[in-house]
C-alpha positions in Angstrom: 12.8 267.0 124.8 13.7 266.7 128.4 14.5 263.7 129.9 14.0 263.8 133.7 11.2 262.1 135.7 7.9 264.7 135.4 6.3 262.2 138.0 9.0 262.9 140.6 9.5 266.6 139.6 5.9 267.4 139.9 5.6 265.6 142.7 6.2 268.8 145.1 3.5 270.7 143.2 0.9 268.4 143.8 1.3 268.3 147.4 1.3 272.0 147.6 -1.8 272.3 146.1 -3.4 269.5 148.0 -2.3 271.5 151.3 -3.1 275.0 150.1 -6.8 273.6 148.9 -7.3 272.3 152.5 -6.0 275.9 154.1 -8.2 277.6 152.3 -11.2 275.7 152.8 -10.3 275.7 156.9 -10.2 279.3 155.9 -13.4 279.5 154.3 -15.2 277.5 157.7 -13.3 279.7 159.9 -14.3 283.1 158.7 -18.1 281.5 158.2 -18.2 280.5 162.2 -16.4 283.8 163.2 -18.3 285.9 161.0 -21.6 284.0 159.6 -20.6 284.7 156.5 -17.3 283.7 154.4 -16.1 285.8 152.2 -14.6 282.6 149.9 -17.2 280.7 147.8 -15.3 277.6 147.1 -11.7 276.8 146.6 -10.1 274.2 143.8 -6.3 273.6 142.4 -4.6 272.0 139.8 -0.7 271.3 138.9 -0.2 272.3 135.3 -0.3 269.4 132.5 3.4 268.5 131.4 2.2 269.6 127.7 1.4 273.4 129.0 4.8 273.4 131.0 6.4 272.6 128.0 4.6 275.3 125.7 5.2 278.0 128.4 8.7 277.5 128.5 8.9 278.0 125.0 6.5 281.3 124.6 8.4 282.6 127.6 12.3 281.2 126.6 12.3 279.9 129.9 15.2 277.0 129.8 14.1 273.9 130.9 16.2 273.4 134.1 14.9 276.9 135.2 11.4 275.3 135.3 11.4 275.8 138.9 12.1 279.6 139.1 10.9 280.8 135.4 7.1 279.1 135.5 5.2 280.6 138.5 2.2 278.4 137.9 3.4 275.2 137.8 1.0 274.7 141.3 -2.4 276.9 140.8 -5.3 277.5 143.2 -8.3 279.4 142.4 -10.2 280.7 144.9 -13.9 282.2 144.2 -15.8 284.8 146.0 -19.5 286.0 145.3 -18.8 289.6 145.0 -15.5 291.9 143.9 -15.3 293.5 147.4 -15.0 289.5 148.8 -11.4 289.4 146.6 -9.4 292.5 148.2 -10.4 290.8 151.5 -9.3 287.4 150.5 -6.2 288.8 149.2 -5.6 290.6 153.2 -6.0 287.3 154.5 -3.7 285.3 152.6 -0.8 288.5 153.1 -1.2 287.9 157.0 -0.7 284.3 156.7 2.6 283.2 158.0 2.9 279.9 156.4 3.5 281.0 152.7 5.3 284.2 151.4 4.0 286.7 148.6 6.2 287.6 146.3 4.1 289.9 144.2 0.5 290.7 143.0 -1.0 291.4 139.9 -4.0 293.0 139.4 -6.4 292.4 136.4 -9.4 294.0 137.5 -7.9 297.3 138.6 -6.0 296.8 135.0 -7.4 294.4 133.4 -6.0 292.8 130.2 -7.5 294.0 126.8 -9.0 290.8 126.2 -11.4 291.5 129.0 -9.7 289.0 131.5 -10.4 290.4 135.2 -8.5 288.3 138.2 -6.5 289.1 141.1 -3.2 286.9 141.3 -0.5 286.4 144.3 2.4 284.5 143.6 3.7 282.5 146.7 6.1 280.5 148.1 5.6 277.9 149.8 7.4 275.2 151.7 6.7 271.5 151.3 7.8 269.3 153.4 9.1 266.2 151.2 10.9 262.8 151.9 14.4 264.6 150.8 13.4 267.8 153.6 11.6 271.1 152.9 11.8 272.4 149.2 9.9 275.9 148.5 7.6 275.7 145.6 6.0 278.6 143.3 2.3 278.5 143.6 -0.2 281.1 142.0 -3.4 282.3 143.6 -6.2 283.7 141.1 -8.9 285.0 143.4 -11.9 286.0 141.3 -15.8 286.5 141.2 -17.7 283.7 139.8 -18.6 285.3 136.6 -14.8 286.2 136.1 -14.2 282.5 136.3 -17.0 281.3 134.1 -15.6 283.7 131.3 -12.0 283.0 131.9 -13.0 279.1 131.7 -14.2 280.2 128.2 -11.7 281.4 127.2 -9.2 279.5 128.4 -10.6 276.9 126.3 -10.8 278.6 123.5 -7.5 279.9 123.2 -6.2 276.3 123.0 -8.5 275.7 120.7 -7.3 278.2 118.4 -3.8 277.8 119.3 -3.8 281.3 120.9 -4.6 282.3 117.3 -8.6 283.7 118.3 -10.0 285.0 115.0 -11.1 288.8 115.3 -14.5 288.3 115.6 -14.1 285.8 118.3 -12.1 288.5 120.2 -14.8 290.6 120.0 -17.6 288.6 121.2 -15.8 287.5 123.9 -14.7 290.7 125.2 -18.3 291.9 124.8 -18.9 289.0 126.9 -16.3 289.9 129.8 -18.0 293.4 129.8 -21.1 291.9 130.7 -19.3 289.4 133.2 -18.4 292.9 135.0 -22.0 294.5 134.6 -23.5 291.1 136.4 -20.7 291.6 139.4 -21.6 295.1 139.6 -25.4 294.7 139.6 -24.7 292.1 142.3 -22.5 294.2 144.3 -25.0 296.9 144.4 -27.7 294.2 146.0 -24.9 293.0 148.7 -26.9 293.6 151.4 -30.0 292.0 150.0 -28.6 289.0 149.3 -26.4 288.3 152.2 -29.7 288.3 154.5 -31.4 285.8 152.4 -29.0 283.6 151.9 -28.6 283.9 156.1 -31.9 283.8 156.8 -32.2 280.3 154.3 -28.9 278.9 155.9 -31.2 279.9 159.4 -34.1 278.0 158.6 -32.1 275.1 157.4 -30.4 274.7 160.6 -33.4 275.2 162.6 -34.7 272.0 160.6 -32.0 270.1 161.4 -32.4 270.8 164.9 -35.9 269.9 165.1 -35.4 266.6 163.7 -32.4 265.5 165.6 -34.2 266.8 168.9 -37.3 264.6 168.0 -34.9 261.4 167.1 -33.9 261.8 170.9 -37.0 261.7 172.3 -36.9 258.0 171.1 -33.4 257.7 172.3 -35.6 258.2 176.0 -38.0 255.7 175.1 -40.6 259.0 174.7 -42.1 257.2 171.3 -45.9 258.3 171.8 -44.2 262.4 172.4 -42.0 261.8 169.6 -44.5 260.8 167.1 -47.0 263.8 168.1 -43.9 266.0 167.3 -42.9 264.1 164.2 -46.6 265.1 163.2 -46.5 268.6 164.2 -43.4 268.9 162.3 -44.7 267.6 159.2 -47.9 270.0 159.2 -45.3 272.9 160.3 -42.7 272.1 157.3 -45.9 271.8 154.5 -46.4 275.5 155.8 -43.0 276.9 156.1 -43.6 277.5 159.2 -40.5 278.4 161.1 -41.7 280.1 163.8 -43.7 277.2 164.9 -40.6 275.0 164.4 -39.2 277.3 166.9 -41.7 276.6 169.5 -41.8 273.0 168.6 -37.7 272.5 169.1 -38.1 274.4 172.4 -40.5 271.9 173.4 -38.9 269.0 172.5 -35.9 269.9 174.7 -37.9 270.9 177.4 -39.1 267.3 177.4 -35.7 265.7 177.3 -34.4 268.1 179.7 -37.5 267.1 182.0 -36.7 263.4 181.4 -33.3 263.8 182.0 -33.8 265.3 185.5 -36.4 262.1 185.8 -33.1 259.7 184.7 -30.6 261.2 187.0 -32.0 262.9 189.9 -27.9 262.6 191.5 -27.0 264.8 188.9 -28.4 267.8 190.6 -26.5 267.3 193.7 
């Protein structure tokens, strides 16, 4: 077995993940402000247990003091995306980037593996700054669909169940499974469209919630309690209905009176 310090050598792994998480969720807001809609669904990371280090060295004869260089997924991230046509995108993003280097792709869903497995990975470098100066650790980057996560989850586990050792009619079953993991991404790719506008046009009528309830909290900010409870009442009768529309209206009104008041406050302003 191999006797050097796992805390300290994985050490460098953690923080790249850590960092890489927090790029590609900046990435994620980013592309949603630019854009109103973000091609990555969510983003998570892990740095491979010691135990699966140790197995992959020996089903790949990597030698242990070639860890480093010979396991490219010590360091993971996995980033998800709603539909297939979201991954090639995501993948053009993180080949512009100039604070990591790709060293090479592989594609599962162009070629995906018999089992059924469909993901897109990049391997990386990527420099971490440490206490001892910059090292440049391997990462991989799996960017898939959320049904080609849910199955690869699956299987995942069950392949350390089994020891890697699936019985036959497990294989099958769960490659009949993957083919309906890509039937599900298709069907959703072909309603694109569709669903893009209603999930804008809920994320709309969130916000204009929001607004109309921080606008009416202001109105007591000006001491305008009598016009903020009328519009604390209108709201409720406008929310029971769904009505966004009026919400509109309402929000428009409730800044008209502030703006009003404001001019009232601080006539030296408009000087």
């Amino acid at each position: 077995m191999d006797s050097r310090d796992w805390g300290t050598f994985l050490l460098p792994y953690e923080q790249a993940v850590e960092e890489l998480k927090v790029k590609f969720k900046t990435m994620r807001s980013e592309l949603k402000k630019l854009e109103e809609y973000a091609p990555i669904e969510f983003v998570t990371g892990r740095v491979k247990k010691i135990s699966s280090i140790l197995d992959k060295a020996k089903r790949y004869n990597v030698a242990l003091e070639d860890l480093e260089t010979g396991i490219e997924d010590i360091a993971g991230i996995r980033i998800m995306c709603q539909f297939v046509e979201d991954i090639r995108r995501v993948a053009e993003y993180i080949r512009m980037r100039k604070d990591l280097k790709v060293l090479y792709e592989k594609d599962y869903i162009t070629n995906y593996k018999e089992s059924g497995y469909r993901s897109f990975h990049m391997i990386v470098e990527y420099p971490v700054q440490t206490a001892l100066g910059q090292k440049q650790v391997l990462a991989e980057i799996q960017i898939r669909t959320l049904a080609m996560n849910f199955w690869a989850t699956i299987e995942h586990s069950l392949n350390y169940k089994y020891r890697e050792s699936l019985p036959e009619e497990m294989r099958g079953r769960l490659k009949k499974a993957a083919e309906a993991a890509f039937v599900l991404d298709n069907e959703m790719s072909s309603i694109r469209e569709e669903i893009l506008v209603a999930q804008k046009s809920f994320e709309d009528d969130s916000n204009i919630v929001s607004s109309v309830l921080a606008s009416i909290h202001q109105l007591y900010f000006y001491h305008l309690v009598s016009e903020a409870i009328d519009a604390q009442e209108r709201f409720n009768r406008l929310w029971e209905t769904k009505d966004f529309e009026g919400m509109k209206l309402l929000m428009g009104e409730v800044k008209g009176l502030i703006k009003q008041h404001k001019k009232v406050e601080e006539p030296g302003d408009e000087l």
